[in-house]
KEKEKE-942208 format. One record per residue: x, y, z of N, C-alpha, C, CB in turn. Coordinates in steps of 0.1 Angstrom, whole numbers, padded with zeros to 4 digits, always signed. Glycine has a CB too. Layout:
% residues N
XYZXYZXYZXYZ
...
***
This chain:
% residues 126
+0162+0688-0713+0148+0685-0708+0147+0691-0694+0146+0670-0709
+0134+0703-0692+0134+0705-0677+0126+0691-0667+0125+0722-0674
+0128+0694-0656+0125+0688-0645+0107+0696-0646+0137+0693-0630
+0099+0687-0636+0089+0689-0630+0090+0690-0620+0083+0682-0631
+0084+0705-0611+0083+0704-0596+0070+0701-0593+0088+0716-0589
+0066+0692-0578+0049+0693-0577+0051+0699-0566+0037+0680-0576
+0049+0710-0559+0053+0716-0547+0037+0713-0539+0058+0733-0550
+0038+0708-0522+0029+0702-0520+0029+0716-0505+0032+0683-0519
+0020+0718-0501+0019+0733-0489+0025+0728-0473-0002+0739-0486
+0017+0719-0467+0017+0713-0455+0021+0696-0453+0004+0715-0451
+0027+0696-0450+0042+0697-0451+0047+0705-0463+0049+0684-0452
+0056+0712-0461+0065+0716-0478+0075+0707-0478+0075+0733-0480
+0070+0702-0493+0075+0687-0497+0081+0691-0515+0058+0673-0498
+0088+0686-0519+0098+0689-0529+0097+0676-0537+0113+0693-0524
+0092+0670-0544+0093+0658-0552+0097+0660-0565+0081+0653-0553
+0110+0653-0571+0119+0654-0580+0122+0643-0588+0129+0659-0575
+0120+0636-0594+0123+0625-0604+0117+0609-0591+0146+0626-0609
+0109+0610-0581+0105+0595-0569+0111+0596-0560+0108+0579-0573
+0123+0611-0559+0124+0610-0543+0115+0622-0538+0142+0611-0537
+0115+0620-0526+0113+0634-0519+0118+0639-0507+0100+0635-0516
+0120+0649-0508+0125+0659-0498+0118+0668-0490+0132+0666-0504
+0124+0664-0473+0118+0672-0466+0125+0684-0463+0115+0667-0456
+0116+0693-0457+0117+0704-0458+0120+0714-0442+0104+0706-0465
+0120+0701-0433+0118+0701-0419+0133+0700-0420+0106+0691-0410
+0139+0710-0400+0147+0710-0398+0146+0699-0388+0151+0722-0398
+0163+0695-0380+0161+0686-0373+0158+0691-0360+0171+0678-0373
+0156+0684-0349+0149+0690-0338+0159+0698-0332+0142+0680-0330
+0159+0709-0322+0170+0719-0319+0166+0722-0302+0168+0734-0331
+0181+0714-0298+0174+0717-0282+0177+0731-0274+0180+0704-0271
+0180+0744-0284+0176+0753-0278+0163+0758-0277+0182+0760-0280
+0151+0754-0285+0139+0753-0283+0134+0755-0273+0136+0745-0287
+0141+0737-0271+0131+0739-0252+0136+0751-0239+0135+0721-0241
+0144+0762-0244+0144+0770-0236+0139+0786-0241+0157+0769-0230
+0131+0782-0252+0119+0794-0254+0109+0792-0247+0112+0794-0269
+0102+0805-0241+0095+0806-0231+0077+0798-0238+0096+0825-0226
+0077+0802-0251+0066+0797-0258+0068+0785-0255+0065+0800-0271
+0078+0775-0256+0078+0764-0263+0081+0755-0247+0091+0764-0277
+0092+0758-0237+0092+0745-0231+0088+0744-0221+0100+0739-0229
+0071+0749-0221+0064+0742-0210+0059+0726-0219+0050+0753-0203
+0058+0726-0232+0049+0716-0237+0060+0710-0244+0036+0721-0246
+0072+0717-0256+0076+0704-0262+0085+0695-0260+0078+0704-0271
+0088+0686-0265+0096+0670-0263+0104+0671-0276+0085+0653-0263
+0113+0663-0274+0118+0656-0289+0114+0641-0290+0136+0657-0291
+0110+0636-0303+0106+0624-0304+0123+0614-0304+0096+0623-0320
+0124+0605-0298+0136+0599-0297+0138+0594-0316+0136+0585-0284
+0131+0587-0316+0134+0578-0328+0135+0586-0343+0123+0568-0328
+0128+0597-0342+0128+0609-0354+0135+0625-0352+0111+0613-0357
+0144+0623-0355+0155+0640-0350+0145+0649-0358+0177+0643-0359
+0135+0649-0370+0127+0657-0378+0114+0657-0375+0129+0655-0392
+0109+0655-0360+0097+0658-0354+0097+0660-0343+0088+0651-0355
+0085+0668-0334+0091+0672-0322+0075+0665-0314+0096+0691-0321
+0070+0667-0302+0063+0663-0300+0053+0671-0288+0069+0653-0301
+0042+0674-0288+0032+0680-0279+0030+0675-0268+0021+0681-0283
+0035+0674-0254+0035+0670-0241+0021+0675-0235+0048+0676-0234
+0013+0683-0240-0001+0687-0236-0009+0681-0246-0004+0702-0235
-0011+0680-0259-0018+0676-0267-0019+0660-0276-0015+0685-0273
-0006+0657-0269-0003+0642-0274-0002+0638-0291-0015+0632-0268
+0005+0652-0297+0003+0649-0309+0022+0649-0312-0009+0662-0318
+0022+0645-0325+0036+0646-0330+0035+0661-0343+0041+0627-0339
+0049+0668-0342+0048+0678-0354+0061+0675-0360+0045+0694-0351
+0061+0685-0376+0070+0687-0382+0081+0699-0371+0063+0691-0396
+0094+0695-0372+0102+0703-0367+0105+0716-0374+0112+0698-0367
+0097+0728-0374+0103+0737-0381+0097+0751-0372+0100+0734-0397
+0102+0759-0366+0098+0769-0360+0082+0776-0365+0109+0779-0362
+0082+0776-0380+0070+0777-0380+0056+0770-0378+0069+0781-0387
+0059+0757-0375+0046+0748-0375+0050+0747-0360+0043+0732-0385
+0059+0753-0352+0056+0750-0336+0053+0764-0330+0071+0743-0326
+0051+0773-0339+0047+0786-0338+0029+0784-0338+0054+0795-0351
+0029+0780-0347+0018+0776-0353+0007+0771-0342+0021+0765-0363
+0013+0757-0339+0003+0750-0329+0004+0755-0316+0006+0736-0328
+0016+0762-0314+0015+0770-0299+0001+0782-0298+0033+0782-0297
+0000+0786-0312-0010+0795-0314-0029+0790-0312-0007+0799-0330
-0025+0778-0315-0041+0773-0321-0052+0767-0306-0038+0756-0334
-0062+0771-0308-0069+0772-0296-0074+0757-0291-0082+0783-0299
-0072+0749-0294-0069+0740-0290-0061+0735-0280-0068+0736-0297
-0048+0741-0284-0034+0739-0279-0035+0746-0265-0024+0746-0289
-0040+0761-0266-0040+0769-0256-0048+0758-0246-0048+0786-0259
-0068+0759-0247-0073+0754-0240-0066+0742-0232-0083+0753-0245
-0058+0727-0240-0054+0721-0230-0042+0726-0223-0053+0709-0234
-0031+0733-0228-0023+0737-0217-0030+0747-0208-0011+0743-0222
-0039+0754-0209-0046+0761-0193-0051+0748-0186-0062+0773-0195
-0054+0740-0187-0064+0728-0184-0053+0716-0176-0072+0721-0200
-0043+0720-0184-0030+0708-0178-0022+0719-0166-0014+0700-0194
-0021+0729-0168-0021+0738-0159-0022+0743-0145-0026+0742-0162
-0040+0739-0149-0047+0744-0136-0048+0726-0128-0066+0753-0140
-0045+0716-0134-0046+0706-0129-0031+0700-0117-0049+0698-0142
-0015+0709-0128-0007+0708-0118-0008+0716-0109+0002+0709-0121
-0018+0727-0108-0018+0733-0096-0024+0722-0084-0025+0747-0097
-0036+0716-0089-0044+0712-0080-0038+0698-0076-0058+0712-0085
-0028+0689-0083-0023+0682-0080-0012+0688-0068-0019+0678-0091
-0005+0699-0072+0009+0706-0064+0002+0707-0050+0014+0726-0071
-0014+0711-0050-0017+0716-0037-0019+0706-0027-0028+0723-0037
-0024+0692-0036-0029+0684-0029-0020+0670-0024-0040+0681-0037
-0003+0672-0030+0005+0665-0026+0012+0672-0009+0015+0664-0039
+0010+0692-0015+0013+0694-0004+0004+0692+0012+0017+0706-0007
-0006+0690+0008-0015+0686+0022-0011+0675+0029-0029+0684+0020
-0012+0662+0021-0005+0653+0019+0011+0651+0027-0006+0654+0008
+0017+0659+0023+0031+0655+0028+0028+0661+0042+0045+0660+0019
+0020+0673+0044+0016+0682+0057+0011+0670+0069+0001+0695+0053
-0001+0665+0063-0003+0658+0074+0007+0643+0074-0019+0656+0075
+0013+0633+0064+0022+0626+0070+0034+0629+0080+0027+0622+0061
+0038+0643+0074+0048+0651+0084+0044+0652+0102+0049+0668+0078
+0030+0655+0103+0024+0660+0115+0021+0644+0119+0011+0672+0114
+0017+0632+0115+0016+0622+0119+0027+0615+0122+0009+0617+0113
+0040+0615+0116+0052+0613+0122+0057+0615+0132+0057+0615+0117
+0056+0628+0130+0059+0635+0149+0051+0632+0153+0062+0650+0155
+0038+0634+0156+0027+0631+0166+0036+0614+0171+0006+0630+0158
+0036+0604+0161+0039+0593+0165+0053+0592+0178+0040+0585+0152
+0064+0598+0168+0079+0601+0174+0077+0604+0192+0085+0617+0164
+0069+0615+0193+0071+0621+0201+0058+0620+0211+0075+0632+0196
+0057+0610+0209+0037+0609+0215+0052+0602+0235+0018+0584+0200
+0058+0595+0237+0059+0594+0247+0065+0601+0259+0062+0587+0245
+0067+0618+0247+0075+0628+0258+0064+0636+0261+0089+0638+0253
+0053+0639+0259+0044+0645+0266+0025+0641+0255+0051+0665+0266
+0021+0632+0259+0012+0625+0255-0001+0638+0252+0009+0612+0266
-0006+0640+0241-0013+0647+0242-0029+0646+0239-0008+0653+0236
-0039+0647+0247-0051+0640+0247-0057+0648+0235-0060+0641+0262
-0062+0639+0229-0075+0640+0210-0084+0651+0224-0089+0614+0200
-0090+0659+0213-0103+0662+0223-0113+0656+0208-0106+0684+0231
-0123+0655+0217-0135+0655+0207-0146+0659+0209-0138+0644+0202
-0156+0666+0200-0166+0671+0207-0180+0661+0213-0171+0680+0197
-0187+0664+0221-0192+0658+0229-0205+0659+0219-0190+0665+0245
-0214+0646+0218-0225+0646+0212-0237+0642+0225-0223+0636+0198
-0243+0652+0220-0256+0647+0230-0265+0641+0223-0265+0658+0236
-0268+0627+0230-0281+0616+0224-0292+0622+0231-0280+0596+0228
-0299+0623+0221-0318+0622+0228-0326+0611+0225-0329+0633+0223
***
């Protein structure tokens, strides 16, 4: 007597007498040092056979071609430009930040070895 296969596309799924079989590999941490791949992915702790979108907040199947896949899809692109341009504007704005705590520290430190007068501009009332 043969077997029945139902072959299923997305996921490729293998169903054989009530079990089924995945088709996904386990997660592979030389991944994260493909230039495509580790600005955005994660490994899910609790599933070695999914990986996970750090820009998109989605979970995927582990298999080079569905992380090929979603690296491709314009979705994906638009929010990593978008998470992107936001660490920049975060990066810039911590560095101002630490600029002037730095310059308010010493101003404080050193205010009693040579005191230096604020100027301010002079407003004329009419």
């Amino acid at each position: 007597m043969s077997k029945v296969l139902k072959v299923h596309t997305v996921p490729k799924r293998v169903e054989t007498m009530g079990t089924v079989e995945n088709d996904c590999e386990a997660f592979c941490d030389e991944w994260l040092q493909i230039d495509t791949f580790k600005d955005w992915l994660e490994r899910v702790p609790e599933d070695q056979y999914k990986a996970r979108c750090a820009v998109c907040k989605v979970t995927l199947d582990c298999s080079i071609s569905q992380l090929s896949k979603h690296a491709g899809c314009s979705g994906h692109q638009t929010a990593f430009q978008n998470s992107r341009k936001r660490k920049a504007v975060i990066g810039q704005l911590i560095g101002k930040v630490t600029l002037r705590l730095s310059f308010d520290m010493l101003q404080r430190n050193f205010r009693h070895l040579n005191p230096v007068p604020i100027q301010r501009r002079a407003c004329r009332m009419r």
